[in-house]
C-alpha positions as a printed NumPy array, in Angstrom:
array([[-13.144, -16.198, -10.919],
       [-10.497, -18.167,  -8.45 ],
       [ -8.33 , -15.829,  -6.945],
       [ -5.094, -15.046,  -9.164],
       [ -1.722, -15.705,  -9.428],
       [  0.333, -12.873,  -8.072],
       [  1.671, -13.141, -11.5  ],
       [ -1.371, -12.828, -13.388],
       [ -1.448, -10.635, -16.356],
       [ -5.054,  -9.59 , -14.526],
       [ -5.363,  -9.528, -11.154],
       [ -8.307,  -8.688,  -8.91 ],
       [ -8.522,  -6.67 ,  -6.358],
       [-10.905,  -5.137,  -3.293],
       [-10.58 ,  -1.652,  -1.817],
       [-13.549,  -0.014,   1.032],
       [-14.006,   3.581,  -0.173],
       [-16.492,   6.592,   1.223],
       [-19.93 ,   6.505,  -0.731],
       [-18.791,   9.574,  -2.121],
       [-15.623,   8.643,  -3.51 ],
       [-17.884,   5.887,  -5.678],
       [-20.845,   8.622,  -6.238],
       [-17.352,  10.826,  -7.573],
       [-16.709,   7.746,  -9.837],
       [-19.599,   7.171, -10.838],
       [-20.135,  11.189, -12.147],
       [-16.888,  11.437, -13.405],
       [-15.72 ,   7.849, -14.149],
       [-12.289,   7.967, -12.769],
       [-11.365,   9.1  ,  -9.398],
       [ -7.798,   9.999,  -7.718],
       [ -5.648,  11.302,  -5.16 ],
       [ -3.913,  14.418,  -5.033],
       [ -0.805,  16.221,  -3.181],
       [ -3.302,  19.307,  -2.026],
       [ -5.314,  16.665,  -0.102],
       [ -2.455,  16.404,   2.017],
       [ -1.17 ,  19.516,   2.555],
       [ -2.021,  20.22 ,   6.322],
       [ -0.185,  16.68 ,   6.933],
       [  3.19 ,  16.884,   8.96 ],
       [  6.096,  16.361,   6.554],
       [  6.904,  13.228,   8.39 ],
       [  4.04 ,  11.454,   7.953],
       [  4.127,  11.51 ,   4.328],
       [  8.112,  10.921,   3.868],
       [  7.248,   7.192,   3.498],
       [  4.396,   7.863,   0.8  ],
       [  6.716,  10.432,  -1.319],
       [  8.788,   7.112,  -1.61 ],
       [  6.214,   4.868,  -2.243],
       [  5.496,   7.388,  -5.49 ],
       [  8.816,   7.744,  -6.146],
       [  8.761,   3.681,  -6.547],
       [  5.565,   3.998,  -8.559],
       [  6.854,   5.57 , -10.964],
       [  9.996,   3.791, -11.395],
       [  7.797,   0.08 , -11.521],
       [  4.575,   1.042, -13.395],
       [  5.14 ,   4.425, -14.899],
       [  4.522,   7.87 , -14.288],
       [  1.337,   9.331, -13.134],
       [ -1.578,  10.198, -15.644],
       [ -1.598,  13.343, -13.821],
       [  1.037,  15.74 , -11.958],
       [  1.   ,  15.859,  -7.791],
       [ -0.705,  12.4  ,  -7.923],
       [ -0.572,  10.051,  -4.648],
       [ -1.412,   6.28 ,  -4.466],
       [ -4.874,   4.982,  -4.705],
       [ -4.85 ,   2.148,  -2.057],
       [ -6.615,  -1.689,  -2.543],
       [ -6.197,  -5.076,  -1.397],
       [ -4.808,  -8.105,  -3.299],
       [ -4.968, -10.077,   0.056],
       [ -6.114,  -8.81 ,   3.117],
       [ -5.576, -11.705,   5.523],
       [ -4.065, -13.973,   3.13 ],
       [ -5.103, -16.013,  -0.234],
       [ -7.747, -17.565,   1.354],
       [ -9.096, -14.464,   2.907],
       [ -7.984, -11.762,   0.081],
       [-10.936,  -9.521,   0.405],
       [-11.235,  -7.045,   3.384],
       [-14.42 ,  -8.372,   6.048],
       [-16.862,  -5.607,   5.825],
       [-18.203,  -6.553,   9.453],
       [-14.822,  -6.198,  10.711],
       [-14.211,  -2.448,   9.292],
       [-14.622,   0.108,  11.518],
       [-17.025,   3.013,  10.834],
       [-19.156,   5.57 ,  12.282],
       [-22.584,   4.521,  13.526],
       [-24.625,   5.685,  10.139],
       [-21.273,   6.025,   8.099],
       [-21.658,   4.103,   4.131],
       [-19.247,   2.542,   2.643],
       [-19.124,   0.438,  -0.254],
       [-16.679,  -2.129,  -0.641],
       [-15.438,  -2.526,  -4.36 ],
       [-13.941,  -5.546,  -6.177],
       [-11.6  ,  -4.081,  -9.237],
       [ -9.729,  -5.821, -11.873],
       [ -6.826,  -4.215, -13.296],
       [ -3.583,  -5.002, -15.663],
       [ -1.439,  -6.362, -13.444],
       [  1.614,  -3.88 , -15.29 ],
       [ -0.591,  -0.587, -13.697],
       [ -0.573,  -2.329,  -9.855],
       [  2.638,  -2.162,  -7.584],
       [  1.92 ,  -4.583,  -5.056],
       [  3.662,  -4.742,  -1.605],
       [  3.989,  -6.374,   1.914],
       [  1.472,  -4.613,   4.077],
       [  3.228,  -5.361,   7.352],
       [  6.74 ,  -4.657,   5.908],
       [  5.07 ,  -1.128,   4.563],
       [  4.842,  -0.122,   7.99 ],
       [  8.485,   0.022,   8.408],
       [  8.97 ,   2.572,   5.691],
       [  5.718,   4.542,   7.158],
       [  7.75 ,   4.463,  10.757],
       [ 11.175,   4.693,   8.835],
       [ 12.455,   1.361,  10.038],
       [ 14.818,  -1.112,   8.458],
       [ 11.918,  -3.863,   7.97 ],
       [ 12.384,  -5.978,  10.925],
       [ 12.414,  -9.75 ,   8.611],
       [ 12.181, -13.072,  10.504],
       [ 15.307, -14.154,   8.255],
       [ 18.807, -14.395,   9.94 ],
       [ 20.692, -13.93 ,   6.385],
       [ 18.676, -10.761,   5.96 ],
       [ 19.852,  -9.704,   9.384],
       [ 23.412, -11.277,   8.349],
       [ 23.537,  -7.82 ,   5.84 ],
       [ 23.271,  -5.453,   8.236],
       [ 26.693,  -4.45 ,   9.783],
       [ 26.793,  -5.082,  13.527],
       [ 27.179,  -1.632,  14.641],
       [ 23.735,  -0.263,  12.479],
       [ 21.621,  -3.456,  14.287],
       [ 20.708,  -0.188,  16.684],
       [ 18.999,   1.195,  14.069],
       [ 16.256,  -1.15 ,  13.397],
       [ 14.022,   0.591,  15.749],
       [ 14.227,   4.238,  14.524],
       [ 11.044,   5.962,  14.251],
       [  9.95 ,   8.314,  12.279],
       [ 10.426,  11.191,  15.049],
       [ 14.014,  10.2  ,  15.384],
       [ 14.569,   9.734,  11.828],
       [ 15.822,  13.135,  10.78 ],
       [ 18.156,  13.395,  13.637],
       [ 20.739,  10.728,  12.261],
       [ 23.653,  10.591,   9.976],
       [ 22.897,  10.587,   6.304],
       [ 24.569,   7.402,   5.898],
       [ 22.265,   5.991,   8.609],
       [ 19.142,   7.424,   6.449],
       [ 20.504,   5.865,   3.373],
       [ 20.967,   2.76 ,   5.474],
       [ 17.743,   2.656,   6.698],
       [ 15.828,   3.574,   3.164],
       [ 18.475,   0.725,   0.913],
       [ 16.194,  -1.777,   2.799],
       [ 12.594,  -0.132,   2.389],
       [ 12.734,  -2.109,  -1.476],
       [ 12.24 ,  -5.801,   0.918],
       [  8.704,  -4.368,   0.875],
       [  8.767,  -5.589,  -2.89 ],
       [  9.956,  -8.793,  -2.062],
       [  7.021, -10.562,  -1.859],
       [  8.13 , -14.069,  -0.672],
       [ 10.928, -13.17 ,   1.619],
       [ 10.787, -15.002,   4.89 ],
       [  7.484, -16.971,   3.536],
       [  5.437, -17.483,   0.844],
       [  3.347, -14.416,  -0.53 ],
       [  0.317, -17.182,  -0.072],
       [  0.473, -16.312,   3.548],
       [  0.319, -12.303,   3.503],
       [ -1.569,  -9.335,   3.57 ],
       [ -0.415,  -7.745,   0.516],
       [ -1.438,  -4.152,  -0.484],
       [ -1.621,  -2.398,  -3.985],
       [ -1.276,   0.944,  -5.183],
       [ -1.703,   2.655,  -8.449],
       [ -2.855,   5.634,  -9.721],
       [ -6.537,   6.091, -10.816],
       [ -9.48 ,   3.896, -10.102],
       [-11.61 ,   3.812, -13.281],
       [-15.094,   3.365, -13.319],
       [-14.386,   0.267, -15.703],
       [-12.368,  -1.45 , -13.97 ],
       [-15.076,  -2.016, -10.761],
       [-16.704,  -5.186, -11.837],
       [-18.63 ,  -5.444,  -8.455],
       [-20.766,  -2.742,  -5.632],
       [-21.56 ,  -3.863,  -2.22 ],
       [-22.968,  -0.833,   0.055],
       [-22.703,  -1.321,   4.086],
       [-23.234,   1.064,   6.948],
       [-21.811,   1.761,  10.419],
       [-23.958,   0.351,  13.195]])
């Protein structure tokens, strides 16, 4: 199967998971991710994920079940010629297996996203975009902003918050500044299903 239109009504994706997240999906045929899994995380580092869900739900519809967080693939991990993730370039423990898993899904249950625009809401950035009209809509005296972090985040204004989060939906934009051709683009959505994985390849850590 050639490599889909981001458009497609099925699209296929890759995501590297723990053997025993597959071994979970192959027992129980569906595996997901939960709120509890998170809860010795700082607050800050999962501000830009409880948006990302907020968006989730808003695009492709609720979760199947409550406190659910993203499941996490690749449409394109380099770019369309290079959509799948290199196993020999993934880091893991010496020992450590892995499989690497090749899904196809309705394209209405996938949000997909610009990877390195992501980053920006993770970090609480306005996305930094090599466009001079997107920079054109940012008022001169908020240009400071664009390099608020995530640590300084909670310290400003609310209108500077609201500022800085009315851009996060650029992530969405999936051919600002080039082509989506050229990008590492990321998808979420909510449960991987054992029938959706159409292909198994097991590596380990050397």
């Amino acid at each position: 199967m050639k490599h889909p239109h981001i458009n497609s009504n099925r699209i296929r994706l890759w995501t590297i998971k723990p053997l025993s997240i597959y071994e979970a999906l192959l027992e129980n045929g569906e595996v997901a991710v939960f709120e509890s899994e998170f809860a010795n995380s700082d607050p800050k580092f999962l501000y830009g994920y409880e948006w990302l869900i907020d968006q989730m739900k808003r695009r492709i519809g609720e979760s199947p079940h409550p406190n659910q967080y993203p499941m996490w693939a690749w449409f394109q991990w380099m770019n369309y010629n290079q959509n799948k993730p290199d196993m020999r370039k993934y880091w893991l423990e010496k020992g450590e297996k892995n499989v690497r898993l090749t899904i196809e899904m309705d394209r209405k249950d996938v949000l997909l996203s610009d990877f390195e625009l992501w980053h920006n809401v993770f970090c609480h950035q306005i996305p930094v975009i090599a466009d001079p009209n997107f920079l054109k809509t940012i008022p001169e005296d908020d240009l400071p902003y664009l390099g608020y972090s995530e640590t300084s985040f909670p310290d400003l204004s609310e209108k500077h918050q609201n500022l800085i989060k009315s851009t996060w939906d650029n992530i969405f934009n999936l051919n600002i500044s080039e082509s989506w051709h050229s990008k590492s683009i990321q998808a979420t959505f909510w449960n991987l299903r054992l029938e959706d994985v159409k292909k198994v390849e097991f590596f380990t850590g050397r």
